[in-house]
C-alpha positions in Angstrom: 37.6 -59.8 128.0 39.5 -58.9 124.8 37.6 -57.5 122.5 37.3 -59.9 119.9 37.7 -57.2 117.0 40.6 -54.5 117.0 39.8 -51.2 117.0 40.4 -49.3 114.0 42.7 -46.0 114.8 41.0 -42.9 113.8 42.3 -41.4 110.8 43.6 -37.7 111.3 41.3 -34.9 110.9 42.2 -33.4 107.1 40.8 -32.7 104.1 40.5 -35.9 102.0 41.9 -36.6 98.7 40.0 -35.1 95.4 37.7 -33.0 98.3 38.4 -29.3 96.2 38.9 -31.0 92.8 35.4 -29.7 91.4 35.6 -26.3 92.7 39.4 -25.7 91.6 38.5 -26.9 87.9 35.4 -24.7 87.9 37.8 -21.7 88.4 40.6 -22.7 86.0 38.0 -22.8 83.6 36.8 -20.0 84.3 40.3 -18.1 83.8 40.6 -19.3 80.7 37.2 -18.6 79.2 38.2 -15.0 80.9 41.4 -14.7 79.1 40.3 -15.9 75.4 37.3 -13.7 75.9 39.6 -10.7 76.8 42.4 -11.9 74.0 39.0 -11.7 71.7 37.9 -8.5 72.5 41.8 -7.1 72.4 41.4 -8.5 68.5 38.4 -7.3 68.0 39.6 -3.9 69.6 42.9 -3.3 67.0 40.4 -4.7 64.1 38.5 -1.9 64.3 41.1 0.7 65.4 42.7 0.1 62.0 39.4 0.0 60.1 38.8 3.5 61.8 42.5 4.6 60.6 41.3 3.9 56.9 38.3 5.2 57.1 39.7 8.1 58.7 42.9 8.4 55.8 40.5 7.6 53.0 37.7 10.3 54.1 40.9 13.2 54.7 41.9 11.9 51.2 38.5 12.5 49.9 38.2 15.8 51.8 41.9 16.9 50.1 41.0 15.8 46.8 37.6 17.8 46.9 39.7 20.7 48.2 41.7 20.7 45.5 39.5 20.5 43.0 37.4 23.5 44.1 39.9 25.9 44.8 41.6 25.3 42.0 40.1 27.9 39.8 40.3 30.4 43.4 43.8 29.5 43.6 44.5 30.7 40.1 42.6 33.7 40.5 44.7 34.4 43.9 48.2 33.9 42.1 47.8 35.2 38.7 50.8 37.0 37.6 49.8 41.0 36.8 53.3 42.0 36.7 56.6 40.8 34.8 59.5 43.1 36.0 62.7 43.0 33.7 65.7 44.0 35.1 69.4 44.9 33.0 68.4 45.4 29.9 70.1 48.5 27.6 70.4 46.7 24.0 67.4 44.4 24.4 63.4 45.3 25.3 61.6 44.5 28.3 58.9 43.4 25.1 61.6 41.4 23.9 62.1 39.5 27.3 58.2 38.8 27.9 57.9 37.8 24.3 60.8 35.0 24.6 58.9 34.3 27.8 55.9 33.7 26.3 53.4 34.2 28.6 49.7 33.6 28.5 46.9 35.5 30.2 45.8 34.6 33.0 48.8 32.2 34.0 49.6 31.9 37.8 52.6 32.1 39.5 52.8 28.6 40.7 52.6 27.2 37.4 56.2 29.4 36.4 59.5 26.5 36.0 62.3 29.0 36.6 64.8 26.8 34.6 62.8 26.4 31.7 62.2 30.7 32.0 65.6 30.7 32.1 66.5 28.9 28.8 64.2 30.7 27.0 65.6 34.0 27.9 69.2 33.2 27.7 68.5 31.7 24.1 68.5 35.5 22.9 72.3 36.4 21.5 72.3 39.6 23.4 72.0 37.8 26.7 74.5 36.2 28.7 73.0 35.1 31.9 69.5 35.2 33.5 67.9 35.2 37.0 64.7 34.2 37.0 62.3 34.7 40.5 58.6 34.3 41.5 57.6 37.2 43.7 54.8 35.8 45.9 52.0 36.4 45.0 51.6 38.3 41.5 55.2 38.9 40.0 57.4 37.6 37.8 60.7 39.2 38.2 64.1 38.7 35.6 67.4 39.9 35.6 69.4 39.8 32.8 72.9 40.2 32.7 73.9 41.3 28.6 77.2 40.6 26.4 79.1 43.6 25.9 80.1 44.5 22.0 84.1 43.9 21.6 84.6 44.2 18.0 82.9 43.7 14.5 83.8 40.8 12.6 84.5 40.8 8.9 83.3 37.3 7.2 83.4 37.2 3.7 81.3 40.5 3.0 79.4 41.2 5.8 80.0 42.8 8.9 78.4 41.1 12.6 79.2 42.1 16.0 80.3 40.1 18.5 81.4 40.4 22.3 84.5 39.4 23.8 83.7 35.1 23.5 82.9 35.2 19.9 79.1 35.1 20.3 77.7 36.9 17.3 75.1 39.8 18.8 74.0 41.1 15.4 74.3 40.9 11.8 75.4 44.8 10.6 75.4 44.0 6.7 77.6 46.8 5.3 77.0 48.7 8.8 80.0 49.2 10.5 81.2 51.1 14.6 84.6 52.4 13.8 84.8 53.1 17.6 85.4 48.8 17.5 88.6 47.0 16.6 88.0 45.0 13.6 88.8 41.0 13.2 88.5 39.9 9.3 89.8 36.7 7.4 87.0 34.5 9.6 85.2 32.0 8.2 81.1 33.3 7.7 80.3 29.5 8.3 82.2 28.8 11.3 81.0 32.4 12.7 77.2 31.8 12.1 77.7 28.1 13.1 79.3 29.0 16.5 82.4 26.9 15.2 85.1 26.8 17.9 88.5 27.2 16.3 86.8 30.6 14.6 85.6 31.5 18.3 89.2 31.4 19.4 90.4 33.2 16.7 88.2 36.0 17.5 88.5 35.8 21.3 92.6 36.1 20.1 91.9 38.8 17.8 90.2 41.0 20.7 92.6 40.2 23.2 95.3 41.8 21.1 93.7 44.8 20.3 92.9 45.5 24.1 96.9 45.2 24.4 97.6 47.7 21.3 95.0 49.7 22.6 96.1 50.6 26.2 99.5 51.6 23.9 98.2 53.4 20.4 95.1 55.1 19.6 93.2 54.4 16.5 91.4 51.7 15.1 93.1 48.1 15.3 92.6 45.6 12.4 93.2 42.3 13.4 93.6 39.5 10.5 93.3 36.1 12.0 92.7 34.1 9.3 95.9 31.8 10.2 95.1 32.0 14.6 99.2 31.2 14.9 100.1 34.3 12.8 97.9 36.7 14.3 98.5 40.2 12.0 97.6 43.6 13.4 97.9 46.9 11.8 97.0 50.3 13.5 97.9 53.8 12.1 99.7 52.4 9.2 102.1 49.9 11.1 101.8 46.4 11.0 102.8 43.5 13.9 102.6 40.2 13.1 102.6 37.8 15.7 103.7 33.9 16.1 102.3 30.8 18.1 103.3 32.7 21.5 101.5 33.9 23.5 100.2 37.6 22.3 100.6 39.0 25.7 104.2 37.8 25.8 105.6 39.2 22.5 103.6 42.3 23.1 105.5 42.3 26.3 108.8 42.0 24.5 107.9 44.8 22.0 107.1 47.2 25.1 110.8 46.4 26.3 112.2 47.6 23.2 110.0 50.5 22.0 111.9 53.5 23.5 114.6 52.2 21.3 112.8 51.9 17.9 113.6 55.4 16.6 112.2 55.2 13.3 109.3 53.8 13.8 106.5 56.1 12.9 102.8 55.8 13.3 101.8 58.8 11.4 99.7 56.5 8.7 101.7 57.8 6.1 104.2 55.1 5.5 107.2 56.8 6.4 109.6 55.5 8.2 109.8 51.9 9.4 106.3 50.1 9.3 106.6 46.5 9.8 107.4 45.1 13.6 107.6 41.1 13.5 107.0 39.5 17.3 107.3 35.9 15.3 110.8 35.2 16.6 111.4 33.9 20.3 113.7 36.5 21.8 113.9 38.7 18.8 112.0 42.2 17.4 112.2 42.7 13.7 111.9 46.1 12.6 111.0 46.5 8.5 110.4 48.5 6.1 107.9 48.6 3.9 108.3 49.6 0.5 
């Protein structure tokens, strides 16, 4: 007889639906409490790597500062300068250097500004250039380079000496060195005030009488109180020059010479004593009565 009620089929053996749902949340969870727990400590970590930085910068600060401030004095004493070696001086003092220097006892080597040195020295008229240097760990070492004297300027009544660029070296009075050309007719305002037209007229003045010089001996006198008529005079014979250049006409005067019989340079007057360079192409040779 039929069974009155079917039989259900068996379901396949598997696992059923939702059977691992508990256990898989569990360990999700558990990942992520893992992770923010590791993402807190890695925060946590670089929070107090950089607070150990600081503290570690601000303590090497403090340790620097304290430094400092102790061996400050030591330092001092370790670099004081005991010697102040002066180099190319012959019209000038070593004195005179140190004193433009103005050094104070005790003062140490670190605390030297060679530019400012440097000013200070050169500020003296006899002094052209200066090389100042610290020598580690007790010397101060300058070289001075000096202007040369070129010639000794007549200015109203008073004779100064200057080098070769007009720079007044010393004020002579009523002195005089006959073994210098001599510039006159210059301004004693524009010389003492460094003017630079009466500059020129004395770097003009010189530069002729090293041209006459190489050519005549004696003294040359130089008048450059109008600088485009230069007049020169040596031994009794006068050149007057025009707004050419001096190197040019004395050039043009050379070519000639051999053929200037009469003139005579024996400071007497005789013969002719007058040679004018003023003319392009042209030598005038005069007499003067």
């Amino acid at each position: 007889m039929r069974s009155f009620f079917k039989r259900r089929r068996p379901r396949p053996a598997g696992p059923r639906n939702n059977q691992w749902r508990g256990s898989r949340a569990g360990q999700v969870m558990n990942q992520h409490a893992e992770a923010r727990r590791a993402k807190t400590v890695a925060k946590w970590g670089n929070l107090m790597r950089w607070s150990g930085l600081m503290a570690g910068a601000v303590f090497i600060g403090w340790v620097v500062m304290m430094g400092v401030k102790h061996s400050g004095p030591m330092l001092q004493r370790l670099l004081k300068i005991k010697a102040v070696t002066v180099e190319g001086v012959q019209h000038i003092t070593k004195q005179d250097v140190i004193d433009l220097v103005g050094l104070q006892p005790g003062t140490p080597l670190h605390h030297i500004v060679a530019p400012v040195i440097k000013k200070q020295v050169e500020s003296h008229p006899w002094v052209k250039e200066a090389v100042v240097t610290r020598v580690p760990f007790h010397e101060l070492r300058i070289a001075v380079i000096e202007r040369k004297p070129a010639a000794i300027i007549r200015a109203g009544s008073e004779n100064f000496l200057s080098d070769e660029g007009g720079h007044v070296l010393a004020r002579f009075g009523q002195a005089d060195d006959d073994t210098l050309p001599m510039v006159i007719g210059v301004d004693p305002i524009g010389l003492l005030r460094g003017d630079g037209g009466v500059r020129q007229a004395i770097m003009s003045g010189i530069e002729l009488a090293k041209l006459v010089g190489h050519t005549y001996e004696g003294r040359l006198q130089v008048n450059a109180a109008n600088p485009s008529n230069l007049v020169a005079s040596v031994r009794g014979v006068l050149f007057q020059f025009g707004e050419e250049a001096v190197g040019d006409q004395w050039e043009r005067f050379q070519r000639v010479k051999p053929t200037l019989k009469t003139l005579n340079f024996d400071g007497q007057g005789r013969g002719a004593n007058e040679v004018d360079l003023r003319y392009e192409n042209r030598v005038i040779v005069r007499e003067r009565g």
